[in-house]
C-alpha positions, 0 to 999 in steps of 0.5 A: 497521507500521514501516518508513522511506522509504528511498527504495528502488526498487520491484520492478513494473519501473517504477523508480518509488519509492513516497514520501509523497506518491506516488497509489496504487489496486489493481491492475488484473487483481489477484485478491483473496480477502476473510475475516472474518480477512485480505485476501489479493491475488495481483498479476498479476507475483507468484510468491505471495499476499501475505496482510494482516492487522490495519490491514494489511486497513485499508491495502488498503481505503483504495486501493479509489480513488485516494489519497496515501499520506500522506493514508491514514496521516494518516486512519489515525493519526487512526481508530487514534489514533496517531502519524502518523510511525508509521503512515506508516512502516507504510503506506509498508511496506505500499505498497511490498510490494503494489506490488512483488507486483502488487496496488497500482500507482502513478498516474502524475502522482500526485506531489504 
């Protein structure tokens, strides 16, 4: 997982910016299809499934319920025993890409 809070626009339509700080949750209405092996979700604006393995799976299971983005990668890092900055790059990276496909939406007011 790598990627840097570039600060790009996310692709929903809701021109909110996935950052750090922002509260996400699994999509409303989004299908979801579980394997020994992979999650794969189609998001209800998505053209195709998005398929997430490895701590990609842990990422989509941590926004069963409302969370922080950073509060996710900081539990991550500590459970992987990591690099914080590393792993928020990597699930900020994640965030963004369900996001844009319609599986993870942005809690309004989730800013902190």
């Amino acid at each position: 997982m790598a990627a840097s809070d570039d600060g790009a626009r996310d692709g929903d339509g809701s021109g909110a910016t996935v950052r750090p700080g922002s509260t996400a949750v699994h999509a409303p209405g989004v299908l979801v299809r579980v394997t020994p092996w992979a999650v794969v979700t189609l998001g209800e604006t998505a053209d195709e499934a998005s398929v997430l393995h490895g701590t990609a799976v842990d990422v989509w299971n941590a926004f069963a319920r409302p969370a922080r983005v950073v509060d996710v990668a900081t539990d991550l890092a500590a459970g992987y025993r990591s690099d914080t900055e590393e792993v928020l790059a990597g699930v900020l990276d994640v965030v963004r890409r369900l996001v844009d496909a319609g599986a993870l939406r942005l809690v309004p007011g989730g800013e902190r």
